[in-house]
PDBQT receptor file of N, H, CA, C and O in Angstrom, charges set to zero:
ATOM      1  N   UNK A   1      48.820  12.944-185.092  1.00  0.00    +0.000 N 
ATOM      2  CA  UNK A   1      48.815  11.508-185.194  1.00  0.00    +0.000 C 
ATOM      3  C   UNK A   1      47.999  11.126-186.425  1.00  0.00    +0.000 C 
ATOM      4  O   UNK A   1      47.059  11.825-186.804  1.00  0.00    +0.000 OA
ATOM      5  N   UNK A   2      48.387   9.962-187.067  1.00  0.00    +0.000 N 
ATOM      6  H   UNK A   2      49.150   9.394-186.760  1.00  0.00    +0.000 HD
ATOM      7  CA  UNK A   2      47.698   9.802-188.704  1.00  0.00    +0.000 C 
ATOM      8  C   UNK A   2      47.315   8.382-188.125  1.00  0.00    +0.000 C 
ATOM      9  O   UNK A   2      46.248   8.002-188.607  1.00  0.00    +0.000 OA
ATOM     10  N   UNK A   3      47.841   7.534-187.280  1.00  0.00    +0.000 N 
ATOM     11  H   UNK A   3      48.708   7.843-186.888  1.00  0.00    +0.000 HD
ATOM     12  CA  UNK A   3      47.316   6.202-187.470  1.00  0.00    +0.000 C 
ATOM     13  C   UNK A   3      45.383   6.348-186.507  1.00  0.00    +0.000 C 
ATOM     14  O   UNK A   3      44.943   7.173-185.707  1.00  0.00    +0.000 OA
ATOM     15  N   UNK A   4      45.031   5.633-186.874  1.00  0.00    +0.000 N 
ATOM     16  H   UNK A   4      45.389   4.962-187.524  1.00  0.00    +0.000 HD
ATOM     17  CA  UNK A   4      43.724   5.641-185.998  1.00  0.00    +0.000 C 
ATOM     18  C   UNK A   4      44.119   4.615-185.006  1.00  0.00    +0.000 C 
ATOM     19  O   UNK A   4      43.542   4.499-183.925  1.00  0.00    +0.000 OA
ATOM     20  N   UNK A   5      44.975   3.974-185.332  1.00  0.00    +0.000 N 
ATOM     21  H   UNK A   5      45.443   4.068-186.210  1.00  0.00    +0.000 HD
ATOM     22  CA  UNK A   5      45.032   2.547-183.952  1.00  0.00    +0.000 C 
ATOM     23  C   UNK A   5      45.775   3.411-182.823  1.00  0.00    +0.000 C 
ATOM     24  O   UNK A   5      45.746   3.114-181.629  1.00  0.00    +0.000 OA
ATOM     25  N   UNK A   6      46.391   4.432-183.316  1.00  0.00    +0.000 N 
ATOM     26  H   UNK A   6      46.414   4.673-184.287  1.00  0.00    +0.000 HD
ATOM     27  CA  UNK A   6      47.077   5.504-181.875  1.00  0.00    +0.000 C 
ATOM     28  C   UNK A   6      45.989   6.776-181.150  1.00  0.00    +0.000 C 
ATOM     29  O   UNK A   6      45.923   7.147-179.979  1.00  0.00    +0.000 OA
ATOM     30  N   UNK A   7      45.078   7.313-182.571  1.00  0.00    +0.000 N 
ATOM     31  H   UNK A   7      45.132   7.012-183.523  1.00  0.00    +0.000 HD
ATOM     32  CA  UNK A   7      44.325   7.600-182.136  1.00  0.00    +0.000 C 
ATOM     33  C   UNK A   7      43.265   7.064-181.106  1.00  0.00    +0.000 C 
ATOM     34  O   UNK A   7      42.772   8.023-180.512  1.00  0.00    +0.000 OA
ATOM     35  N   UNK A   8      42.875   6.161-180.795  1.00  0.00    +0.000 N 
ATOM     36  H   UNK A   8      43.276   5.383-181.279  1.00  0.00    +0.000 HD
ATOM     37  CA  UNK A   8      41.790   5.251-180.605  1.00  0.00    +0.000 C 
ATOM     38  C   UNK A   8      42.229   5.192-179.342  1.00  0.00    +0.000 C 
ATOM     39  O   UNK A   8      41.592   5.612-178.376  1.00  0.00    +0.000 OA
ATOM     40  N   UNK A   9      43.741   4.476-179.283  1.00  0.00    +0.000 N 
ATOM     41  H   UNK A   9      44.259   4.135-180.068  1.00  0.00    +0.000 HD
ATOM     42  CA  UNK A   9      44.092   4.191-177.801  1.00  0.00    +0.000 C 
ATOM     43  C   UNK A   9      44.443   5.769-176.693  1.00  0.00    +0.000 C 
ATOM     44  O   UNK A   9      44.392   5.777-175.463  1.00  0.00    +0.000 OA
ATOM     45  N   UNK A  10      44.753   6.857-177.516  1.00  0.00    +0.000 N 
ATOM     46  H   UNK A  10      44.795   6.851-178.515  1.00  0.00    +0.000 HD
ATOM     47  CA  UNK A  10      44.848   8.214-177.054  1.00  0.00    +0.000 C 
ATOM     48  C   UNK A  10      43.713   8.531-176.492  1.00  0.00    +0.000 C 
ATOM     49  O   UNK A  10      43.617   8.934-175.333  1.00  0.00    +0.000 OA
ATOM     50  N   UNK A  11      42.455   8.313-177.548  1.00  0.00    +0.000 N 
ATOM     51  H   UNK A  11      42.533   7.986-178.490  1.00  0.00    +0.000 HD
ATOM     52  CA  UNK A  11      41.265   9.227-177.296  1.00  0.00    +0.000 C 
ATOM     53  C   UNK A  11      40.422   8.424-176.122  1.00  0.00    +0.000 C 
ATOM     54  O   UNK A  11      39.948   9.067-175.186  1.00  0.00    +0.000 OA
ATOM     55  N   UNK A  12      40.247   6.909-176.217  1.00  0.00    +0.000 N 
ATOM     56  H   UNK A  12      40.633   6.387-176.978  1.00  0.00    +0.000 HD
ATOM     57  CA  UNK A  12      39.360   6.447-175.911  1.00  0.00    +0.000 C 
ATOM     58  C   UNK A  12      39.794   5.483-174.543  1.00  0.00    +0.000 C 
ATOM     59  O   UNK A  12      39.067   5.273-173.571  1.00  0.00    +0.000 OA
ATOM     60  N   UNK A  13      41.163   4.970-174.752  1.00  0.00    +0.000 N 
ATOM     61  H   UNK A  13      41.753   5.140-175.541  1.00  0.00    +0.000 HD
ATOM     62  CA  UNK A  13      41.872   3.812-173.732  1.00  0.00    +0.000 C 
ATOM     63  C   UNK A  13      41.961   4.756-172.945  1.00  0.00    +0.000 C 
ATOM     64  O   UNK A  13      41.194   4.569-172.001  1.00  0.00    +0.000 OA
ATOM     65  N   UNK A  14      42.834   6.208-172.813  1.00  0.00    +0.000 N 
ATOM     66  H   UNK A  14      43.458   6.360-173.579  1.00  0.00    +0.000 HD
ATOM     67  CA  UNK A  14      43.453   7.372-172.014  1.00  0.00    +0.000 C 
ATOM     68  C   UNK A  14      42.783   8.358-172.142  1.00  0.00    +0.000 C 
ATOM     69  O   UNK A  14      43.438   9.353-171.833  1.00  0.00    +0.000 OA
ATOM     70  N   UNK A  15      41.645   8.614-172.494  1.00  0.00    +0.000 N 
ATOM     71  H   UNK A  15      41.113   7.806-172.745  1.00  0.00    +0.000 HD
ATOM     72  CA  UNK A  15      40.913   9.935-172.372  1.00  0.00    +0.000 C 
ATOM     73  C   UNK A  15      41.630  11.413-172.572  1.00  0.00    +0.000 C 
ATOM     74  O   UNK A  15      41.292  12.517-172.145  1.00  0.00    +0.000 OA
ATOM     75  N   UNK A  16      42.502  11.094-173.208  1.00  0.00    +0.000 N 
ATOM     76  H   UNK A  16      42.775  10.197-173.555  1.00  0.00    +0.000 HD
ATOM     77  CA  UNK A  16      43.085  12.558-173.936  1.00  0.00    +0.000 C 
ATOM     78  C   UNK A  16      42.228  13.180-175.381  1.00  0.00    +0.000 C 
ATOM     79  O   UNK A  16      41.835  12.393-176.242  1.00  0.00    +0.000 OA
ATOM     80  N   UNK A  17      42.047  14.429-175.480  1.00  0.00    +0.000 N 
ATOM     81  H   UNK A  17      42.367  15.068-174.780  1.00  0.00    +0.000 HD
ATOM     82  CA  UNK A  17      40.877  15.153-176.014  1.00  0.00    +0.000 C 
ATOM     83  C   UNK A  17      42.291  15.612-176.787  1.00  0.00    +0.000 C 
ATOM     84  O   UNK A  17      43.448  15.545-176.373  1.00  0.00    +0.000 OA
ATOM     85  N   UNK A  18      41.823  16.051-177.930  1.00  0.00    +0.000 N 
ATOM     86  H   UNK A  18      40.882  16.105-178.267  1.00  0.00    +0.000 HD
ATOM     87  CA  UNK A  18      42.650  15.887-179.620  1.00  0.00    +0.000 C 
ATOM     88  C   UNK A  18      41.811  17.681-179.588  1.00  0.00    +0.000 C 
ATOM     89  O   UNK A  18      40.684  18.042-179.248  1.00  0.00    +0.000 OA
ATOM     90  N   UNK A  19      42.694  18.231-179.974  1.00  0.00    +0.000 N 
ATOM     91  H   UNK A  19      43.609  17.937-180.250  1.00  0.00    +0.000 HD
ATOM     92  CA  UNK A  19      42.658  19.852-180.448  1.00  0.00    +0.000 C 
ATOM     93  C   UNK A  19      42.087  19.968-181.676  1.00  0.00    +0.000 C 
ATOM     94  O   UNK A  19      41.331  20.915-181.889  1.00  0.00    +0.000 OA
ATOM     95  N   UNK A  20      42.380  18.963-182.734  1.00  0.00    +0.000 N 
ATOM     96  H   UNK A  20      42.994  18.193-182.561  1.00  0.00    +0.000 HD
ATOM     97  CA  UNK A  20      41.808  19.242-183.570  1.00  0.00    +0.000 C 
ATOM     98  C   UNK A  20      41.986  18.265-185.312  1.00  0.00    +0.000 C 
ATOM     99  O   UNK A  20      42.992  17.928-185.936  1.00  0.00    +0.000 OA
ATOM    100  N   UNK A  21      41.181  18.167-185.468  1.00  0.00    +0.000 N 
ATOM    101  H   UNK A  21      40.364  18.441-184.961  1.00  0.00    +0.000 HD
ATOM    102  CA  UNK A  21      41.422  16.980-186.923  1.00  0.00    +0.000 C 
ATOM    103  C   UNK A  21      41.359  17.690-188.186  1.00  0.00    +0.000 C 
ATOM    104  O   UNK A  21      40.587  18.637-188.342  1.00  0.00    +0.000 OA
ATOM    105  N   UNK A  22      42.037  17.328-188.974  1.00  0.00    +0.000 N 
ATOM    106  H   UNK A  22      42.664  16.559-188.847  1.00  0.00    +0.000 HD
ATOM    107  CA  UNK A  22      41.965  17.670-190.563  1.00  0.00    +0.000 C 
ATOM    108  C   UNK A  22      42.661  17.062-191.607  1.00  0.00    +0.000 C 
ATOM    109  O   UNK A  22      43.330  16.192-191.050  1.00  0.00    +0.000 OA
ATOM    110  N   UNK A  23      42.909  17.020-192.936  1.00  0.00    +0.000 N 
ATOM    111  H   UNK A  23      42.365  17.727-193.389  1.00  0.00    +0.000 HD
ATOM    112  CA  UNK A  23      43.464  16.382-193.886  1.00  0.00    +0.000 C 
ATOM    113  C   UNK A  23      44.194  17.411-194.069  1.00  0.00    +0.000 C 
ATOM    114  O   UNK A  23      43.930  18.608-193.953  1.00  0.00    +0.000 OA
ATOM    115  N   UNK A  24      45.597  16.608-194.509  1.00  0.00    +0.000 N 
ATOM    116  H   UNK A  24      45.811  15.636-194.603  1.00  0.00    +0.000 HD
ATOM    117  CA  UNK A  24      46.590  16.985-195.212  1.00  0.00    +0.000 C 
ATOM    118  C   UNK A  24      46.553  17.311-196.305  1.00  0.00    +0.000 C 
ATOM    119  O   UNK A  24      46.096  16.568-197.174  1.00  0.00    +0.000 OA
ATOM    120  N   UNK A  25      46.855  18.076-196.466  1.00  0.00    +0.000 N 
ATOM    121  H   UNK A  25      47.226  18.680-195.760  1.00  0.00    +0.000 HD
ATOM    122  CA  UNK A  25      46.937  18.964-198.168  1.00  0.00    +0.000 C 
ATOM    123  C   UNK A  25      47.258  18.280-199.446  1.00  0.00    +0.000 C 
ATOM    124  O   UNK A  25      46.810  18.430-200.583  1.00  0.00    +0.000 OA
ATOM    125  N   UNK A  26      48.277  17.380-198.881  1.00  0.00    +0.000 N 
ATOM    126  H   UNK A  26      48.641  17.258-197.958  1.00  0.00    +0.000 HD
ATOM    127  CA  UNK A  26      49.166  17.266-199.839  1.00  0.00    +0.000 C 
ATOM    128  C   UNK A  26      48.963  15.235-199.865  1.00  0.00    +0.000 C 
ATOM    129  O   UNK A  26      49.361  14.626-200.858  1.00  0.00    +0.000 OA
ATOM    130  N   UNK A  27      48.534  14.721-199.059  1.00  0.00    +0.000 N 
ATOM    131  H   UNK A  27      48.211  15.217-198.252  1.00  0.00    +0.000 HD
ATOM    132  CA  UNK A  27      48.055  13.366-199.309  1.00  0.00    +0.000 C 
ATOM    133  C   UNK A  27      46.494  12.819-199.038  1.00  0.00    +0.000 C 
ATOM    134  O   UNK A  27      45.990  11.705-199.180  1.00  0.00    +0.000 OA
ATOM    135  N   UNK A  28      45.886  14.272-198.522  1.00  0.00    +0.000 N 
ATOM    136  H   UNK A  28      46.296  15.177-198.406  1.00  0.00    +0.000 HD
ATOM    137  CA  UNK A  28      44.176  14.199-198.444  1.00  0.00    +0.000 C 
ATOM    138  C   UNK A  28      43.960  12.945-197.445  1.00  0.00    +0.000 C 
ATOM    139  O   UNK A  28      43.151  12.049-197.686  1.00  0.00    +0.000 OA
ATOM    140  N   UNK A  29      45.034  13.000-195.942  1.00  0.00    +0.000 N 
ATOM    141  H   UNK A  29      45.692  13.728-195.746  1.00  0.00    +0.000 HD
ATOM    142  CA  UNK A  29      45.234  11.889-195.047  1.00  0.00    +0.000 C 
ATOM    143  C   UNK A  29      44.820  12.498-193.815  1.00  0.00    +0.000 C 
ATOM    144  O   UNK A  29      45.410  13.529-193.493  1.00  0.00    +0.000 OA
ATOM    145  N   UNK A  30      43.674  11.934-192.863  1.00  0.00    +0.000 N 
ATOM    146  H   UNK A  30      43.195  11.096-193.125  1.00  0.00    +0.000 HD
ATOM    147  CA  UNK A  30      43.186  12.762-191.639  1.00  0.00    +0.000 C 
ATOM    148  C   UNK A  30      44.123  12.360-190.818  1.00  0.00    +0.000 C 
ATOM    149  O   UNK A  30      44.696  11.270-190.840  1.00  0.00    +0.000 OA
ATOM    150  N   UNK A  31      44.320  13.426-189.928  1.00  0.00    +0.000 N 
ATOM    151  H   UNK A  31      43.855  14.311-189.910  1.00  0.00    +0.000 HD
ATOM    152  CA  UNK A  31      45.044  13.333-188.735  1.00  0.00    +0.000 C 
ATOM    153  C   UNK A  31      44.703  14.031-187.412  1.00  0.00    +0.000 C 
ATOM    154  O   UNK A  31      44.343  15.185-187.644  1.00  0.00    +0.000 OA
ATOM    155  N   UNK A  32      44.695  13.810-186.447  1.00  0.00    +0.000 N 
ATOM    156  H   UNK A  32      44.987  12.872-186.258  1.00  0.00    +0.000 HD
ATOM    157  CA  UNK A  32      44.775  14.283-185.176  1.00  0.00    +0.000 C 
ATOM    158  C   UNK A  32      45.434  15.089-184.418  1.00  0.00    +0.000 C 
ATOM    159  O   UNK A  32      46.509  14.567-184.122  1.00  0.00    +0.000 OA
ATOM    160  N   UNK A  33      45.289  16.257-183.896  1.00  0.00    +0.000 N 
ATOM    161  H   UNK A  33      44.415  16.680-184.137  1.00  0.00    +0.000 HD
ATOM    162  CA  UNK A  33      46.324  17.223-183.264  1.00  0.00    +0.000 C 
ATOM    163  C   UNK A  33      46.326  17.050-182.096  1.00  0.00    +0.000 C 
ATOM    164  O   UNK A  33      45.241  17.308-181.576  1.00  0.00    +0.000 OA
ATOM    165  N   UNK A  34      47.127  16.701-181.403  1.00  0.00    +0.000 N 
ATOM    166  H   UNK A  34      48.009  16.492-181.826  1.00  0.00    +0.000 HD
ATOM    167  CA  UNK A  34      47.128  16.532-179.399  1.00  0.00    +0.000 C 
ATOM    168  C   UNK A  34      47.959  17.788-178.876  1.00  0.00    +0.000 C 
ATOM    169  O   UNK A  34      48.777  18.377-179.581  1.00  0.00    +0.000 OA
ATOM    170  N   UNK A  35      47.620  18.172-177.397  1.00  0.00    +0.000 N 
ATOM    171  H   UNK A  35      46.955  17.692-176.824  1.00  0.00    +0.000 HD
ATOM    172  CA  UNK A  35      48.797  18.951-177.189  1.00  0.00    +0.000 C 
ATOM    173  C   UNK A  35      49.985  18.273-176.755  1.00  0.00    +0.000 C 
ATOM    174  O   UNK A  35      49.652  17.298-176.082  1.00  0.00    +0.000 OA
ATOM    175  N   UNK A  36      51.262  18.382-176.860  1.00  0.00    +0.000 N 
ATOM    176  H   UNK A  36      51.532  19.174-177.407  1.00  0.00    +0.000 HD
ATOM    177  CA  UNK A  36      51.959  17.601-176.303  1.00  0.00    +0.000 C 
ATOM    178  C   UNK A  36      52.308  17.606-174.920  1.00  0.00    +0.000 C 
ATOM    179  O   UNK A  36      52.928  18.615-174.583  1.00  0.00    +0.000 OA
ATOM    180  N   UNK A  37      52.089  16.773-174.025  1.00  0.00    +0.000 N 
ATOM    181  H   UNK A  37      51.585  15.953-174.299  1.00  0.00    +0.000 HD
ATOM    182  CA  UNK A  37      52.647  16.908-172.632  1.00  0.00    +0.000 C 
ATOM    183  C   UNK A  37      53.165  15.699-172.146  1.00  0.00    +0.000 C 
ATOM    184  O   UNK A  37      53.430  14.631-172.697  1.00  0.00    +0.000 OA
ATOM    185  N   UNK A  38      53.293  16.304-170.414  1.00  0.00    +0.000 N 
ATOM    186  H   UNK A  38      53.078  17.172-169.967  1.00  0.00    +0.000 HD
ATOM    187  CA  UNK A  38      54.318  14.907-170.192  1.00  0.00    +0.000 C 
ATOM    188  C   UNK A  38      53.610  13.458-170.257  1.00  0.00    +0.000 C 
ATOM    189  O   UNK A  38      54.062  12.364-170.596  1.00  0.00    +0.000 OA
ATOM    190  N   UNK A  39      51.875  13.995-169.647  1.00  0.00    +0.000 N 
ATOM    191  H   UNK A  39      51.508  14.884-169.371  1.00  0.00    +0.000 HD
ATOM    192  CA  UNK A  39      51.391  12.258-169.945  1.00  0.00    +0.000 C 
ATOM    193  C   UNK A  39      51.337  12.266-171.021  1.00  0.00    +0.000 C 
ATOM    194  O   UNK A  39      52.144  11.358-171.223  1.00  0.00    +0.000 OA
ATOM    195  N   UNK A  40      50.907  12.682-172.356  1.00  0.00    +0.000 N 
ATOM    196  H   UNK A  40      50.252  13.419-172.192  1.00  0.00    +0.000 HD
ATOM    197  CA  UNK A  40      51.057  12.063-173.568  1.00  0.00    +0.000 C 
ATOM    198  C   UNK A  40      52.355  11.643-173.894  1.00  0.00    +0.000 C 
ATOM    199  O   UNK A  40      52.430  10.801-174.789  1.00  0.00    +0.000 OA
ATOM    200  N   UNK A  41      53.242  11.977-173.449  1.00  0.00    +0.000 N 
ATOM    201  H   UNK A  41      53.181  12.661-172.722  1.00  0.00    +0.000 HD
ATOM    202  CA  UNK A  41      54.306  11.433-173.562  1.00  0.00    +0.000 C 
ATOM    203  C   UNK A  41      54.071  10.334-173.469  1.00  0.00    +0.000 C 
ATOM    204  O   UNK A  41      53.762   9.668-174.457  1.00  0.00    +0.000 OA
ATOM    205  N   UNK A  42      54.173   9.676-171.891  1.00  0.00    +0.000 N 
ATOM    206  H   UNK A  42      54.424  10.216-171.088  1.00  0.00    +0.000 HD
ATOM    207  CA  UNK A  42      54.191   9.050-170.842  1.00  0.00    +0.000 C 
ATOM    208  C   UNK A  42      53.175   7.808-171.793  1.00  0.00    +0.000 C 
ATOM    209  O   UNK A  42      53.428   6.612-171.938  1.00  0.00    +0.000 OA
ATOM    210  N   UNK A  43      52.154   8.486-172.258  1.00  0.00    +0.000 N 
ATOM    211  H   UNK A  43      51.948   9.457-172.140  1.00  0.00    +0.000 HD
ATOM    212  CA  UNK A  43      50.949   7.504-173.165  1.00  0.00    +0.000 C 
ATOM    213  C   UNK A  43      51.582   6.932-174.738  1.00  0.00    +0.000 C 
ATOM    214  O   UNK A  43      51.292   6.013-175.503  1.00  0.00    +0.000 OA
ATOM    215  N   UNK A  44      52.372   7.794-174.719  1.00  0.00    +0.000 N 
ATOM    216  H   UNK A  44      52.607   8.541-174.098  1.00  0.00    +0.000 HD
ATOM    217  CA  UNK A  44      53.189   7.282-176.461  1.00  0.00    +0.000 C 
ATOM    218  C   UNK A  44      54.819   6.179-176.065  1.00  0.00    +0.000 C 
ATOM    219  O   UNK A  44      55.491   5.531-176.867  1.00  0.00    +0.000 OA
ATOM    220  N   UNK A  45      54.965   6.303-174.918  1.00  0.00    +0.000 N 
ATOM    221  H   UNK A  45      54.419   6.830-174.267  1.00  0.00    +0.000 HD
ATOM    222  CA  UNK A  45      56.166   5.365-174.908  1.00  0.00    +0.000 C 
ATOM    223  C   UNK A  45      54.778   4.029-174.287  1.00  0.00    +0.000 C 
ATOM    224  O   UNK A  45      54.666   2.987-174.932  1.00  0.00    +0.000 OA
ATOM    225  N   UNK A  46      54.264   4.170-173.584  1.00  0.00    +0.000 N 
ATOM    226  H   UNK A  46      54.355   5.016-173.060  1.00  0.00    +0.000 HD
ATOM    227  CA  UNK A  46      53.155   3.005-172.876  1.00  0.00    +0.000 C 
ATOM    228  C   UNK A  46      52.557   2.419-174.668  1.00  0.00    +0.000 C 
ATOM    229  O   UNK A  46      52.357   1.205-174.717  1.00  0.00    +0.000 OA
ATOM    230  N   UNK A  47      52.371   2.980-175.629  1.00  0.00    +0.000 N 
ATOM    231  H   UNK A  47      52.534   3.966-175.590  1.00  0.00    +0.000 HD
ATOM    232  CA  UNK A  47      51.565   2.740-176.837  1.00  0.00    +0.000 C 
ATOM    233  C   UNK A  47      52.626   1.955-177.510  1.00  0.00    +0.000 C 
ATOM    234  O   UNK A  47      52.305   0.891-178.039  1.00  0.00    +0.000 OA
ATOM    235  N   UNK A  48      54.010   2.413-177.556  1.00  0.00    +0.000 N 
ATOM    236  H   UNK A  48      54.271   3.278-177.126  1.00  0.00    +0.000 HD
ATOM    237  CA  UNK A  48      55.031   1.954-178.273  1.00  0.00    +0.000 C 
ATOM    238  C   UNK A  48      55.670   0.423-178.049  1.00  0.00    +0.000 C 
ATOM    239  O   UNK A  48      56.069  -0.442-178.830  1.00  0.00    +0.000 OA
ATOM    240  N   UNK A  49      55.561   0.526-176.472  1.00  0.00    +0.000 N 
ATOM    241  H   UNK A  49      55.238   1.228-175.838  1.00  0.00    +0.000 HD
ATOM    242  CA  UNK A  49      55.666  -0.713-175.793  1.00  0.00    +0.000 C 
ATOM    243  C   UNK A  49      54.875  -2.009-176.215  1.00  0.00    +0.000 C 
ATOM    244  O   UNK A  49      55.247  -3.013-176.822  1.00  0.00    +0.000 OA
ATOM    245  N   UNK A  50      53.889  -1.714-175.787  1.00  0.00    +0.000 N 
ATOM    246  H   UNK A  50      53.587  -0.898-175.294  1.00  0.00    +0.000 HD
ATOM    247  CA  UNK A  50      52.371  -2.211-176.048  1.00  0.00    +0.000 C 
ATOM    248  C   UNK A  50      52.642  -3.209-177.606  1.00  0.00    +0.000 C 
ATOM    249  O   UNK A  50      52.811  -4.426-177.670  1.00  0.00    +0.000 OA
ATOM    250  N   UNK A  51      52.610  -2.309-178.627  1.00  0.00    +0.000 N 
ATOM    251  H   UNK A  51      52.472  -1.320-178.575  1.00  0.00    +0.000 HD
ATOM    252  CA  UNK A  51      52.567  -2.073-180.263  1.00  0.00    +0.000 C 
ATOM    253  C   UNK A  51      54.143  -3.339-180.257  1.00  0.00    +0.000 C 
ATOM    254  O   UNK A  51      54.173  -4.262-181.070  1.00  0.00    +0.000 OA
ATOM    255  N   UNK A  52      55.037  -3.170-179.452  1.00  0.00    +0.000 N 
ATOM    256  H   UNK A  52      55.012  -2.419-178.791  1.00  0.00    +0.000 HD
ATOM    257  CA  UNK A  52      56.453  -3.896-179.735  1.00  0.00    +0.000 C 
ATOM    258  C   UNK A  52      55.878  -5.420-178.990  1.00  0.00    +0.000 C 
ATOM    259  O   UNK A  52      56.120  -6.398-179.698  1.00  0.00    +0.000 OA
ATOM    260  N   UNK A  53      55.352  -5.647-178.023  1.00  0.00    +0.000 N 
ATOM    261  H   UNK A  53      55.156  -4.853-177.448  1.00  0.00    +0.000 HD
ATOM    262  CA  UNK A  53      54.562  -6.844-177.393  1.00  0.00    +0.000 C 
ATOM    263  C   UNK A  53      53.974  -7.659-178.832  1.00  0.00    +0.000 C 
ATOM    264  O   UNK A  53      54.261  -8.698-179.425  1.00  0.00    +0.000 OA
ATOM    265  N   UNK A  54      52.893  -6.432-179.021  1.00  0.00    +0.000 N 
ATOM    266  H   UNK A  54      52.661  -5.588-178.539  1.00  0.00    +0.000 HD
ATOM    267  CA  UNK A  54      51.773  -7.855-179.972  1.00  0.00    +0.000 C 
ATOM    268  C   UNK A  54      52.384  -7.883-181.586  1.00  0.00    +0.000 C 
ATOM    269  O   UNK A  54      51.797  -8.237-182.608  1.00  0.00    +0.000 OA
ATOM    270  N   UNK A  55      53.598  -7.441-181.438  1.00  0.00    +0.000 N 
ATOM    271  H   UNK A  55      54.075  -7.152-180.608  1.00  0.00    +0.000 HD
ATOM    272  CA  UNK A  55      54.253  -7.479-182.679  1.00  0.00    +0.000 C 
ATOM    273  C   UNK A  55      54.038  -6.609-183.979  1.00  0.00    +0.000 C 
ATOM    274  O   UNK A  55      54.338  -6.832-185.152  1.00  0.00    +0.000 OA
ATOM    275  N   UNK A  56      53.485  -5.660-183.436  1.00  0.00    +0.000 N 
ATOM    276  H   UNK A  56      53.241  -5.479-182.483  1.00  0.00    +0.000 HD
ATOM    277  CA  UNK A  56      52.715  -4.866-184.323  1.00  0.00    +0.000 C 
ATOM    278  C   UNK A  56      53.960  -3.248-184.786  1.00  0.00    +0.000 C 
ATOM    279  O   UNK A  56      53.759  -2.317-185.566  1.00  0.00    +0.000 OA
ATOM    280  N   UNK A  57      55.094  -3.537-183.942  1.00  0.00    +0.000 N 
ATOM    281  H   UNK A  57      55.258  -4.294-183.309  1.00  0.00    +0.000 HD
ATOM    282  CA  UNK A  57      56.608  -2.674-184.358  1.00  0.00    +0.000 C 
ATOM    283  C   UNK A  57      57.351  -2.926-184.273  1.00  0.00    +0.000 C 
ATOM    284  O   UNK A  57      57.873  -2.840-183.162  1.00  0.00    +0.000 OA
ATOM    285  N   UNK A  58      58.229  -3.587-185.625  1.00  0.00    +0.000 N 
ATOM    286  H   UNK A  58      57.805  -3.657-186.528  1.00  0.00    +0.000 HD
ATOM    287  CA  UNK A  58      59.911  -4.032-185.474  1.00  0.00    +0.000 C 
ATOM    288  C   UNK A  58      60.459  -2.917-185.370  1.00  0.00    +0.000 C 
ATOM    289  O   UNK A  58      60.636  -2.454-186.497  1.00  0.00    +0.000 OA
ATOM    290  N   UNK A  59      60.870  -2.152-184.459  1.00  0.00    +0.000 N 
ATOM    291  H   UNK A  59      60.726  -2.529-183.544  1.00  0.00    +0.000 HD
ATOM    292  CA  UNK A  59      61.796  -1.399-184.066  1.00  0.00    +0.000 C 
ATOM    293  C   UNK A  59      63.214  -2.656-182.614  1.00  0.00    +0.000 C 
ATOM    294  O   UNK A  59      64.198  -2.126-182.100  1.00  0.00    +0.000 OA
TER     295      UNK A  59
């Protein structure tokens, strides 16, 4: 994950623990490693939702 506003709600709203952070090589951009499972799933469609509410994703 690269945004911090997904991070934030992952780490801190849902208490999911991140494997591991580092910058990208190639744009020197930090990001977040999660493992993937079904609640993170379950936490990324709930985030997506959320994000489409306060208008914050024209999808």
């Amino acid at each position: 994950c690269y945004s911090t506003n997904l991070f934030e709600f992952l780490r801190f709203d849902k208490g999911q623990r991140y494997i591991c952070t580092a910058l990208n090589d190639k744009t020197m951009k930090r990001f977040w490693l999660f493992q993937r499972t079904e609640e993170l799933e379950q936490y990324l469609v709930e985030y997506t939702e959320r994000s489409k509410i306060l208008g914050l994703l024209t999808m």
